[in-house]
N, C-alpha and C positions, 0 to 999 in steps of 0.2 A: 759523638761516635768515637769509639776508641783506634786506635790506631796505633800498626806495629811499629816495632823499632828496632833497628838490624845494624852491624856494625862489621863491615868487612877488614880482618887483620891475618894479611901473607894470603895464605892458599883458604883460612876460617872463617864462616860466618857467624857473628853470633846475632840471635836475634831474640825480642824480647817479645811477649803476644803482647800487650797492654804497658800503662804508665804502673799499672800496681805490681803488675809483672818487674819493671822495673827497676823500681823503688825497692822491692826484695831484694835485686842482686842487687844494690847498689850498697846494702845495707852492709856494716861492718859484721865481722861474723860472730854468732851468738847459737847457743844452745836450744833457745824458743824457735827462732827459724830451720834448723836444721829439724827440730819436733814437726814443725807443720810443713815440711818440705818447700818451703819459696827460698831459700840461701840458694847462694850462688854456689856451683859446680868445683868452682876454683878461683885462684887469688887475681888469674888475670882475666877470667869472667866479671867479677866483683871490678875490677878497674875500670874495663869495660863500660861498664854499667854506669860507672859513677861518671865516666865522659859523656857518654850518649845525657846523662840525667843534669849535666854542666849545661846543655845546650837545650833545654827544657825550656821556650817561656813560661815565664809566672802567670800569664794569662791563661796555660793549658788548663791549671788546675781551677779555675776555673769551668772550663767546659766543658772537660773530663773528669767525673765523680768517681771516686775508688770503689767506692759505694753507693748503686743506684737511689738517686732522688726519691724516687717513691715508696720504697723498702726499704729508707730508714731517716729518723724525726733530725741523728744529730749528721747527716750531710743536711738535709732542710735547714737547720739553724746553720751550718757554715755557712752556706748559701745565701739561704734567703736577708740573714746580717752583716752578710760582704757589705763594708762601707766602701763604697767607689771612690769616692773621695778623698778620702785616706790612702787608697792602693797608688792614685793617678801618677805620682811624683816616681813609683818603683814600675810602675804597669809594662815600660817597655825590655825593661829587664829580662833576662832567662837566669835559670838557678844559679851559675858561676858568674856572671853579672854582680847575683841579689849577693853571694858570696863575699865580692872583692868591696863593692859597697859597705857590706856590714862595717868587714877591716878595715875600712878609709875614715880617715879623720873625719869626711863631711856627714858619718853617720852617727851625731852626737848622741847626747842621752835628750835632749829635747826635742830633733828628728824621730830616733824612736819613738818617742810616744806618742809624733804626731802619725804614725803610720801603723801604729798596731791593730790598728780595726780594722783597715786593708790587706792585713798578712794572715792568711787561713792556715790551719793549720799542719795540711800538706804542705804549703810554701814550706812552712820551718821546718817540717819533718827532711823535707827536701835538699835544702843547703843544707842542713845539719848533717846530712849523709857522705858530703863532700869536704868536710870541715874537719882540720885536725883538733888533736883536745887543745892545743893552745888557744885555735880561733873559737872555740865554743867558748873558754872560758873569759879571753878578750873582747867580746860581743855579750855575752850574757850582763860582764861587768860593769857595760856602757847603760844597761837598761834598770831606771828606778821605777819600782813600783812601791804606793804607799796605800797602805788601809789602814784602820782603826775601829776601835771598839773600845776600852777604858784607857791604850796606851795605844800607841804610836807605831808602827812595825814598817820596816821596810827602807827607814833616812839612810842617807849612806854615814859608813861607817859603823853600822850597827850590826850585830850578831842576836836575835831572837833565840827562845830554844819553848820548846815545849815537855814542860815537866811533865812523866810520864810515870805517877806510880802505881800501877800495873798491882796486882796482887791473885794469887793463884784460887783466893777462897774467897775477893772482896773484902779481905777483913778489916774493919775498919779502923783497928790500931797500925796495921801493917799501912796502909795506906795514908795513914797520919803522918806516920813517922818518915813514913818515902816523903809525902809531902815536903815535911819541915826540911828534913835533909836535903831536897833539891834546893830550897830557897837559901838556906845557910850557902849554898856555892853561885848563888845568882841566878839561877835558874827557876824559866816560868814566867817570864813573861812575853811569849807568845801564846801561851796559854795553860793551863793547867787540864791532862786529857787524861781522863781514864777510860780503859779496853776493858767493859762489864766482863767477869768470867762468867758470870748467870746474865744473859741478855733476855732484861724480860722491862716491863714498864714500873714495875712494883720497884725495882734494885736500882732503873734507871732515876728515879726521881729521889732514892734513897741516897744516890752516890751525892746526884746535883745538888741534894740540900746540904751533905755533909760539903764540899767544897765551897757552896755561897757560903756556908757559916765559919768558912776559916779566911776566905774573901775577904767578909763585912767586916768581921772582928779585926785582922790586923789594917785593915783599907788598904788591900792589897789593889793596884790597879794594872789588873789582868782581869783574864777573862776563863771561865771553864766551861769543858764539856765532857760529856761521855757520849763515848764513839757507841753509840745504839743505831741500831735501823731508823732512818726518818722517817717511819713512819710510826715508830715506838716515840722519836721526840717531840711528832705532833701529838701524839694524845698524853703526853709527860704536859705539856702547854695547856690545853684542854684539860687539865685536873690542876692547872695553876703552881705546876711546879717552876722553880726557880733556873729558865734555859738562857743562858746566854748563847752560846753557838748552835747550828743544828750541823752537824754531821752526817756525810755519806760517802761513803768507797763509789766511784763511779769508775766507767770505762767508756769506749769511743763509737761504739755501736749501740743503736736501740735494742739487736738482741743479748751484748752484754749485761745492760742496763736491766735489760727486762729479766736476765737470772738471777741480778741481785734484789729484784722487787721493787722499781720503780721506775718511772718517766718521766719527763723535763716538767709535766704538768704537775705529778709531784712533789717536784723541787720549787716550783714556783709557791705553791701553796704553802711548804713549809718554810719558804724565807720569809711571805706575807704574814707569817702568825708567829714567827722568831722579830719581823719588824716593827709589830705593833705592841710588843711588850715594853720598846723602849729602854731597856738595861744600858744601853750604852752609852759611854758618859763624855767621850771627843769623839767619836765615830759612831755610824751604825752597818759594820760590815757584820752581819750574821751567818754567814755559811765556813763551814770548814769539810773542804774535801783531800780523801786521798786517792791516787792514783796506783800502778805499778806495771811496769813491762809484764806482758805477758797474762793480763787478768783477761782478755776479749779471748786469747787463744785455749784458757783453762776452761772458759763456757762453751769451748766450739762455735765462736761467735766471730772469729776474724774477718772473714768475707776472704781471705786468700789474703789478703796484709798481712804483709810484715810486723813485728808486733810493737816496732818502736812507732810506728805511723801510726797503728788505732792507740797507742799512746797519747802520740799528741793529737788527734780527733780529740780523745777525752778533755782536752784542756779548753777546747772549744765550751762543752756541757759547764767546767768550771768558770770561765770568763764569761756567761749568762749571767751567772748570779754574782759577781762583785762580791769573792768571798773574804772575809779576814785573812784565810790561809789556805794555802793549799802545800801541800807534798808527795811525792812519789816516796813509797816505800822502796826502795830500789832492789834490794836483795830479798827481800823475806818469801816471792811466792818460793825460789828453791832453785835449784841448779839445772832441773831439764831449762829451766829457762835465761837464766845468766850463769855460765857452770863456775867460773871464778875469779876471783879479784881482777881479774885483767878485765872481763867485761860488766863486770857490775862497775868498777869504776867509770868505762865510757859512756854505759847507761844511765849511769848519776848524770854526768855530764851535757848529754845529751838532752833528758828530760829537765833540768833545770835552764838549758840557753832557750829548749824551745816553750818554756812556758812563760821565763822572761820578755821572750823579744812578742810573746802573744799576749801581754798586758797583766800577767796574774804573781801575786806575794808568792813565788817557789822559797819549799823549803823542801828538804829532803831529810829522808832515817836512810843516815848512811848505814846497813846495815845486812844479815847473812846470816844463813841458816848452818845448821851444826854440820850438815851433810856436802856442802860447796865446799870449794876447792878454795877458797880463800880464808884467811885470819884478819886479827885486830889490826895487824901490820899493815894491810890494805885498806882497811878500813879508815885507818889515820891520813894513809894517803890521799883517800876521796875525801877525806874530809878539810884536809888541807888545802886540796885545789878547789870543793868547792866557795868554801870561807872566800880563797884570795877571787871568785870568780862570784862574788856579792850573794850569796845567798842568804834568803830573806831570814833562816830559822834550819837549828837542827832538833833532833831529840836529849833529850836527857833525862838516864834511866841508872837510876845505884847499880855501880858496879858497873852499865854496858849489858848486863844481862837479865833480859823478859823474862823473868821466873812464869811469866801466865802465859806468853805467848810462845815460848823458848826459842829466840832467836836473841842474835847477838847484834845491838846498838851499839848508840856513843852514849858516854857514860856523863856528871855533869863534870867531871872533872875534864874530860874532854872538850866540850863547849868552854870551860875557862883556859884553856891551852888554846884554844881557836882566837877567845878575845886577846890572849897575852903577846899572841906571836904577831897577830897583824894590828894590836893597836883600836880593837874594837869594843864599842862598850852595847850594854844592853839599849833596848827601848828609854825613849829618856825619864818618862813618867815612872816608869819601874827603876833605873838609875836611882832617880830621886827617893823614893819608898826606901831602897836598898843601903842610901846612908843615915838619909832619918831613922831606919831600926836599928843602925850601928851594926850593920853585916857587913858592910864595904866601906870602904873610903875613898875617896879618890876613884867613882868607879870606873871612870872610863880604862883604868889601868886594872882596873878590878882587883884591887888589894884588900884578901880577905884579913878582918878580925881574927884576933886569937881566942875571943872569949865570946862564949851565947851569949849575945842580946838579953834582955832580963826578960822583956815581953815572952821570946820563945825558951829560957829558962822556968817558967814558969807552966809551960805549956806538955813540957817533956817531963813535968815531973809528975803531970794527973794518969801519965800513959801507963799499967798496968807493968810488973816487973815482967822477965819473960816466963819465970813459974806458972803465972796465973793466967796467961793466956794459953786457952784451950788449942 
């Protein structure tokens, strides 16, 4: 049963109907809330909030669902997959409790991981509310998560990135040469993703073959995908096309889920028949999903949530399947909903502590649309705190800029600024790839060559001149 919450200050009362009620005011201010009206009034309403939310047991969220139990599948999985066991050791906690815990020595990287299946995904969204960016990025950095598939992603020390060459027409010289070009700077070994401009199952199994056949040939050990509908890369499988990842944008509510066309039952079926193909060669994590602030509130799916909490609900859906990867797009749906650099960076931040400390590979596209109030300038900056704040994996895209999607990323020159400044190196299995082609040396310092490699010298020169492409 839900219950109010009221806070007497001087001669004011403020009071809250519900925990979801709450959790809005308590929420740092953003553009998406103030769209769906749950932001707080004012700055010392919002403090308010964030006290009264200090003194929250962890057990509430437990017995207080944001979102009725029976109208919707993903409280049933936070719920009915609470490992009790795991929580016991935080169970008597309240949120500034779980808070000063996190910060404390005694909450090592070995602790975390013995309690992530006891932490739901309210808990995180919860302290996370009350958390400056330093403590998000101090606590995020405590938590290793490792998955695999042909390499390694996630050891500390490392910086992953997902090569992302994107092309406005699929064209497949254009998409070659993005390829080659990312790998020339190190990048791609989180995976190699391309965003179909034609999303259909003909182009999806078009693209998959053209990347296995530049996979096989150099023995690149990574892994590819195209971001299609999963329900387009199950039947890409079912005609025996060449899938390493399956892919899906998910959100934190069933009827999000249910706008983007699919359900948990779904996703189960498409990592069963992504599992049985076997491709993976030290691992078999097969899912890769993304996320983003603000996707439950664009279907009108919120349930009255705040949009960073059916956020992390969604990482709930992600931590089901044991995926290779996961990330939030952080800027790209637009500004009604993070309006600019100031809160897309907290939102980076925020989504990658709470999908850390819930057991899943975050990576984030640090990134923004042409129409927000922020630049590259900010960009740099989220990207910087979150590198020093362990993130599993960014993007990298020529230049920084989506010609197909038109938003503005990290570019790979970016991601080699990331490994140079903090002393990190790629996946080690790709490391290793990346000197044997004589693209790096020394990679952990990632010290690029001055001359193409002969293998990719030879590669660049079957590519048509630009005359002759149509």
């Amino acid at each position: 049963m839900s219950k109010k919450y009221h806070f007497v200050l001087g001669t004011k009362t403020y009071e809250f109907r519900d925990l979801a009620d709450l959790m809005a005011k308590a929420t740092p201010s953003r553009s998406g809330d103030r769209l769906a009206e749950v932001i707080a009034e004012s700055a010392e309403q919002r403090a308010v909030a964030q006290m009264l939310l200090a003194e929250v047991p962890l057990k509430t969220f437990l017995n207080e669902a944001l979102v009725p139990y029976e109208k919707d599948e993903i409280t049933r999985l936070i719920l009915d997959d609470h490992d009790q066991e795991a929580f016991a050791s935080i169970s008597h906690l309240t949120v500034g409790d779980f808070r000063n815990w996190l910060l404390s020595d005694v909450a090592t990287s070995d602790k975390l991981t013995e309690i992530r299946q006891g932490i739901t995904p309210e808990m995180a969204a919860a302290v996370s509310k009350i958390m400056r960016n330093q403590d998000l990025i101090l606590v995020a950095k405590k938590c290793r998560v490792e998955t695999a598939f042909r390499n390694t992603i996630g050891l500390p020390n490392r910086l992953s990135t997902r090569l992302q060459p994107n092309h406005p027409t699929d064209d497949v010289n254009g998409i070659a040469a993005s390829i080659l070009d990312g790998l020339l700077y190190g990048s791609g070994d989180a995976v190699i993703g391309i965003n179909p401009a034609t999303d259909n199952v003909a182009q999806a199994t078009h693209l998959m073959k053209l990347m296995d056949d530049v996979i096989s040939q150099y023995e690149i050990p990574t892994q590819s995908c195209v971001l299609t509908h999963v329900t387009n890369t199950m039947e890409c499988i079912e005609q025996g096309a060449p899938v390493d990842l399956v892919f899906q944008s998910i959100g934190g509510t069933e009827a999000t889920n249910s706008s983007f066309g699919f359900n948990l039952a779904t996703l189960a079926e498409a990592e069963q028949a992504a599992q049985s193909l076997k491709r993976g060669t030290v691992g078999n994590n097969v899912m890769y999903f993304e996320t983003g602030q603000g996707s439950s509130l664009s279907a009108n799916a919120h349930h009255g949530l705040d949009q960073q909490t059916c956020e992390a609900r969604a990482y709930a859906v992600a931590r089901k399947f044991k995926p290779l990867l996961v990330n939030t797009v952080v800027g790209f749906i637009g500004p009604e909903y993070l309006f600019d650099g100031k809160e897309i960076t907290r939102a980076g931040l925020e989504d990658h502590f709470c999908g850390k400390l819930l057991g899943l590979p975050m990576g984030c596209d640090v990134c923004y649309t042409n129409h927000a109030e922020a630049d590259q300038n900010d960009m740099d900056n989220l990207l910087t705190l979150l590198t020093t704040a362990g993130c599993t994996f960014v993007m990298g895209i020529p230049g920084s800029d989506d010609i197909m999607l038109n938003y503005q990323t990290t570019s790979f020159h970016d991601a080699l600024y990331a490994r140079r400044v903090l002393g990190l190196g790629a996946s080690p299995e790709f490391e290793t790839w990346l000197e044997k082609m004589q693209i790096m040396s020394h990679a952990g310092s990632a010290t690029l060559h001055a001359k193409l490699p002969p293998a990719f010298a030879n590669a660049l020169n079957t590519l048509p001149s630009p005359a002759s492409v149509n």
